[in-house]
C-alpha positions in Angstrom: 15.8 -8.2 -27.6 18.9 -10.1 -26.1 19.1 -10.7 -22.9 22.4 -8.9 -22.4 21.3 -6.0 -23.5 19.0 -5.7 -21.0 21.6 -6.8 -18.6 23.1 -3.7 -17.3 19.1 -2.3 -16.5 18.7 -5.4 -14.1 19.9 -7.5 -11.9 13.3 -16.0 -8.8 12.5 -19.2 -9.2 9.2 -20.7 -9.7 7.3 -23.6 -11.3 5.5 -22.7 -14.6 2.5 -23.9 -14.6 -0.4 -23.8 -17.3 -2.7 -21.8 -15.9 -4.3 -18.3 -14.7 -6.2 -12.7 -14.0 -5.6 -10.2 -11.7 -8.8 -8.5 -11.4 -11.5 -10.5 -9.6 -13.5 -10.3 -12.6 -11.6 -11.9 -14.9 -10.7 -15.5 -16.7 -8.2 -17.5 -15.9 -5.2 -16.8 -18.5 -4.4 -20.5 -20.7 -2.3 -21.6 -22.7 -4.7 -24.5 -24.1 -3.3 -26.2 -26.7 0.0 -25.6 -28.9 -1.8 -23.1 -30.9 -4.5 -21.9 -28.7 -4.6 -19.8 -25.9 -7.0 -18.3 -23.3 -7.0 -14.3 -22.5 -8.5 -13.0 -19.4 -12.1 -12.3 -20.6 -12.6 -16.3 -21.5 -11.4 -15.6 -25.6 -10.6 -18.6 -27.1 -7.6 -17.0 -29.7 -6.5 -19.6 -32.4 -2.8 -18.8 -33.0 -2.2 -19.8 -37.1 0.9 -17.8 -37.3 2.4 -15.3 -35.6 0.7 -11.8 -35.2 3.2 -8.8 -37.3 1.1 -6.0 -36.6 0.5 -5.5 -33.4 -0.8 -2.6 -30.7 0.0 -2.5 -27.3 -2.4 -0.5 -24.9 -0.2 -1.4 -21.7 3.5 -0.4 -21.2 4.3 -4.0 -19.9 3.0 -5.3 -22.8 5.4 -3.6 -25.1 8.5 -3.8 -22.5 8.2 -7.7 -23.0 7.7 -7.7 -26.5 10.8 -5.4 -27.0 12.1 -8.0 -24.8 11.3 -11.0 -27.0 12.6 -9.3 -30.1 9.2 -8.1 -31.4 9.8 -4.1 -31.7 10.3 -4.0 -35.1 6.3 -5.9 -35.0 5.1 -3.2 -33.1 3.3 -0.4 -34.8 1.9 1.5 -32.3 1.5 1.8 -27.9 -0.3 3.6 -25.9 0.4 7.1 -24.4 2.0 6.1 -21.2 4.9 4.1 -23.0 8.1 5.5 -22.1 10.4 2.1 -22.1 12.3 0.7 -23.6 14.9 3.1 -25.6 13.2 3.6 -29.2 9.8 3.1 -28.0 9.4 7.1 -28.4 9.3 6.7 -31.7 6.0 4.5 -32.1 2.8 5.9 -32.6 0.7 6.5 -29.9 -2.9 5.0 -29.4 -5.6 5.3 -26.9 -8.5 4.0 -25.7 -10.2 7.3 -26.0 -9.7 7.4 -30.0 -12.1 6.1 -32.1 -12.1 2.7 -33.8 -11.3 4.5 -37.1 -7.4 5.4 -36.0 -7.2 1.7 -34.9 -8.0 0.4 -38.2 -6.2 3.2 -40.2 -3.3 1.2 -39.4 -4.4 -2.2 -39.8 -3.3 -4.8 -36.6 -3.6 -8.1 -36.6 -3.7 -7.9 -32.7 -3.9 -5.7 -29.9 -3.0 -6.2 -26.6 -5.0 -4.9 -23.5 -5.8 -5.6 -19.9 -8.8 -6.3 -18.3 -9.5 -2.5 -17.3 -10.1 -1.5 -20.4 -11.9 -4.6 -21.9 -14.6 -3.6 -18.8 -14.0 0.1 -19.2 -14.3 0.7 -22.8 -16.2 -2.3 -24.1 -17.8 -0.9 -27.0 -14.6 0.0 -28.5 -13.0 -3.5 -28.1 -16.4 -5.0 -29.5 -16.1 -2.9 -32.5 -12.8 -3.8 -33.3 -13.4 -6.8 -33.3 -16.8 -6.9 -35.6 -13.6 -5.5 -37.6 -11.6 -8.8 -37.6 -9.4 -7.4 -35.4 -7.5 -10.0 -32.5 -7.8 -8.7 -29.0 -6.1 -10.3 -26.3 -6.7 -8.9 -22.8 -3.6 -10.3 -20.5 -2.4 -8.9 -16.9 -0.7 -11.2 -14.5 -1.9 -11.2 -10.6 1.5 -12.7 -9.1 5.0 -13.8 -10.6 3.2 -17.5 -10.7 0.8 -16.1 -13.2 3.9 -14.0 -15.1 5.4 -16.9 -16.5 2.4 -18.0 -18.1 1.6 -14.5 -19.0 5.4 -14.3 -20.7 4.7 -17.8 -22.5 1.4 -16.8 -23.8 3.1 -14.0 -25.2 5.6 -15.8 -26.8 2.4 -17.9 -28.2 1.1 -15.5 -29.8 4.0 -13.8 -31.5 5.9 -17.2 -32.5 9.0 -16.2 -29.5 8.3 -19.6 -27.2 11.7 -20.7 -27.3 12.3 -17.0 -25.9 9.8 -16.1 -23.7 11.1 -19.7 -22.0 14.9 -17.9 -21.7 13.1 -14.6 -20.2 11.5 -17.1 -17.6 14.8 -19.0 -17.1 16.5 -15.2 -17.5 14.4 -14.6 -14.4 15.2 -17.7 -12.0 18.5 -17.5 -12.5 18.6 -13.7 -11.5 16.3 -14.7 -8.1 18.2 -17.2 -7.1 21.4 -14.8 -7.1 19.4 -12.3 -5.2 18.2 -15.2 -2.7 22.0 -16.2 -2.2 23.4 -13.0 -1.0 20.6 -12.9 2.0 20.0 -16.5 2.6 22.7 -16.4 5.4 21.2 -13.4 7.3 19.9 -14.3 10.5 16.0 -14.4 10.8 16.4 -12.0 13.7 18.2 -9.9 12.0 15.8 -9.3 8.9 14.5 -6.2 8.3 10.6 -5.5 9.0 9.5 -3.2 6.0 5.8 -2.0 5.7 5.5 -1.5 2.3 2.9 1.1 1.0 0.9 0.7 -2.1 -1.2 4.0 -1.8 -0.9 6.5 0.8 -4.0 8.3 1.0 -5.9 5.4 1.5 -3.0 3.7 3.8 -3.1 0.7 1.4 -0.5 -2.3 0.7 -0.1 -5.1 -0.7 -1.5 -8.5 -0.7 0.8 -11.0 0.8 1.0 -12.9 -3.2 2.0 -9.9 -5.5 4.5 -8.9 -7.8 6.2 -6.0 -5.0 6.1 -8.2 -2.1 7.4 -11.0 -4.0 10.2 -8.7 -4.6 10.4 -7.5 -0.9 10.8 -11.3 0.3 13.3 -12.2 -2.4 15.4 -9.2 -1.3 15.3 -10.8 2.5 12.9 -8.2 3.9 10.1 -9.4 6.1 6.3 -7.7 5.1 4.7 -6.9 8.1 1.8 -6.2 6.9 1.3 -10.0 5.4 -2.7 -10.3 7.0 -3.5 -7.3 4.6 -7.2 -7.9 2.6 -7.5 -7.4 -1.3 -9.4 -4.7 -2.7 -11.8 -6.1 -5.2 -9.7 -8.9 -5.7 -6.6 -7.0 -7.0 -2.8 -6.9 -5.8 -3.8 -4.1 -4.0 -4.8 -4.6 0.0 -6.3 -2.9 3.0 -4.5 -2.0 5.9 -5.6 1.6 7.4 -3.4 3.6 9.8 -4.6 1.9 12.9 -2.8 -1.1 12.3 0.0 0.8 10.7 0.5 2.5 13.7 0.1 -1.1 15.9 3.4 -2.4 14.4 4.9 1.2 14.9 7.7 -0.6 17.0 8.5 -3.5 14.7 8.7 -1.2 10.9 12.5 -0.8 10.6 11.7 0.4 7.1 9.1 2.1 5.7 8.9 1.4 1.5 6.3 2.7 -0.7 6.1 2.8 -4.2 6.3 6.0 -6.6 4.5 6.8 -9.6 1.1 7.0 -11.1 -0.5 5.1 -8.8 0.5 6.4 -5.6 2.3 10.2 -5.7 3.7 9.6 -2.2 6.8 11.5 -1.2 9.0 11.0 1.9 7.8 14.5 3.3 4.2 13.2 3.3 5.5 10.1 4.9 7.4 12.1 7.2 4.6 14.8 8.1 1.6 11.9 8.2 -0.5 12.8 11.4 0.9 10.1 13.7 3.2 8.4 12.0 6.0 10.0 14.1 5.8 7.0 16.5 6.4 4.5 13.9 10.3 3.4 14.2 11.4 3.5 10.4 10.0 7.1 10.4 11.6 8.2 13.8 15.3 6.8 12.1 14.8 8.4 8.7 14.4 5.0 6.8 12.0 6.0 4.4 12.6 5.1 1.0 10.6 6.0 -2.3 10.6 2.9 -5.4 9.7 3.0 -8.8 6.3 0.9 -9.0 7.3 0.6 -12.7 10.2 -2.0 -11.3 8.1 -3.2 -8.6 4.1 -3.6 -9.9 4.8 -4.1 -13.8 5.1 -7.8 -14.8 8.3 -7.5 -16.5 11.6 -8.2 -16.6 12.7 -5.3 -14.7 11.1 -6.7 -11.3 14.7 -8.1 -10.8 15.8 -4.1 -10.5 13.4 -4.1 -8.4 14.5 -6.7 -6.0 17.8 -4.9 -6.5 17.3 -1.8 -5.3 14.8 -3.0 -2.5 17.5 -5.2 -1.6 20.3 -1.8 -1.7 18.0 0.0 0.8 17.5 -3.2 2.8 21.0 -4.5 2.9 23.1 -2.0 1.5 26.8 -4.0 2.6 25.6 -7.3 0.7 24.0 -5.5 -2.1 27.4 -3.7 -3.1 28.4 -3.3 -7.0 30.4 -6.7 -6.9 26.9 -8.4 -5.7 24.9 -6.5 -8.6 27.5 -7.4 -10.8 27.1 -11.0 -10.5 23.4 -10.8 -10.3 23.6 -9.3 -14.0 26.5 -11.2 -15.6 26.1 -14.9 -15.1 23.1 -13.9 -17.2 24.8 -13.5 -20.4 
């Protein structure tokens, strides 16, 4: 899909480099030779010619292949696909079907994560006994994205593409990064930014959300937070929550299926009425599918982080020119 057609959904800069998995568990993601590539569960996939049939188990997956042109290659996703426009129409797959519906329709590849090469092993081994390609891909940081985005364009013979998505991407972060780089460090905006509320998680100080949150000029207070397991997902706890009640002029979280958060739980936490953000009313709900999918649409992301952030820079003559010296 063109870029400018994608333009008026969205609105970062960074070195690619050859390399990379989000979960502790898995492989570095490769791009090993010019037609060889590395997954993250250590496959060694030999890339002939591009894959034409493909299945995607993981809505980002499909999102950036609709991205690089590949929709009409797509013959099937998984339940949870509900982006872009015309992906309704596919048909659905999951990893609770048996193998046989999978090789009713005959991929050459399908794309998963690591969750379900670990979760649901004996269906991945026995498409594969099949002849089947699997490729297990899921990028910890926007570092790893790039590679992720190029490996993609690997395997489906859109390199010179998935480069302009990457280059699509810079160009839109470093608009973002203008519009705030003259704001005053003192004057930044302290946002705790929550990943899941019952268990008062974040995020680590390297992912995808917080990467957005810094872009957008907002400060993460919560930048000491652990990992859990190794993923993009960190430990904080109320206690220290509640330590930097003073200092959290805004109080983010993420909104979706992994964290069902609204701003009356927020709100009606026990003891969160101390914290500052929550006192002034500056709560403020995000999509985690613009904020925790490795897609294009991060830069919405960034957008709208930086609308609640700094709403008199990020007016529509700002967003406009984030989105059309893309074209």
């Amino acid at each position: 899909m063109k870029l400018k057609k994608f333009s008026r959904y969205l609105v970062f800069g960074i070195i690619v480099p050859v390399l990379v998995c989000q979960m502790a568990y898995a492989e570095p993601m490769a791009l090993i030779s010019e037609n060889q590539i590395q997954d993250c569960a250590g496959r060694l996939v030999l890339v002939e010619k591009p894959f034409s049939r493909i299945i995607s188990l993981y809505p980002a997956h499909t999102e950036n292949l609709y991205f690089l042109g590949m929709e009409k290659k797509i013959i099937g996703v998984s339940r949870g696909d509900d982006y872009p426009e015309g992906v309704e129409k596919k048909t659905r797959y999951s990893v609770h079907d048996g193998p046989e519906k999978f090789l009713a329709a005959r991929p050459d590849l399908i794309l998963i994560r690591p969750m379900i090469d670990h979760g649901y092993s004996q269906l991945i081994r026995t498409l594969e006994q099949f002849g089947i390609t699997v490729v297990s891909l899921q990028p910890a940081d926007v570092h790893e994205m790039f590679i992720y985005w190029r490996i993609l364009g690997r395997l489906t013979g859109k390199e010179s593409q998935s480069q302009e998505m990457i280059e699509y991407f810079r160009q839109s972060a470093d608009r973002i990064r203008s519009l705030v780089e003259g704001i005053d460090e003192n004057k930044r905006k302290k946002v705790y930014f929550e990943a899941v509320h019952g268990k008062m998680k974040t995020f680590t100080p390297g992912s995808m959300p917080v990467f957005a949150l810094k872009t957008a000029g907002g400060i993460n207070v919560a930048s000491g937070a652990n990992s859990v397991r190794g993923t993009n997902i960190a430990y904080f706890g109320k206690e220290r929550i509640l330590s930097l009640a003073d200092q959290i002029d805004v109080y983010l979280a993420q909104q979706g299926a992994m964290n069902n958060s609204t701003e009356e739980m927020i709100r009606n936490e026990p003891g969160f009425s101390v914290i500052k953000a929550v006192r002034e009313g500056k709560i403020y709900l995000v999509d985690e599918k613009l904020v925790s999918r490795p897609t294009v649409r991060l830069i919405s992301g960034m957008v709208r982080i930086g609308e609640i952030l700094y709403p008199d820079i990020f007016d529509d003559d700002a967003k406009k020119m984030i989105c059309d010296g893309l074209k």
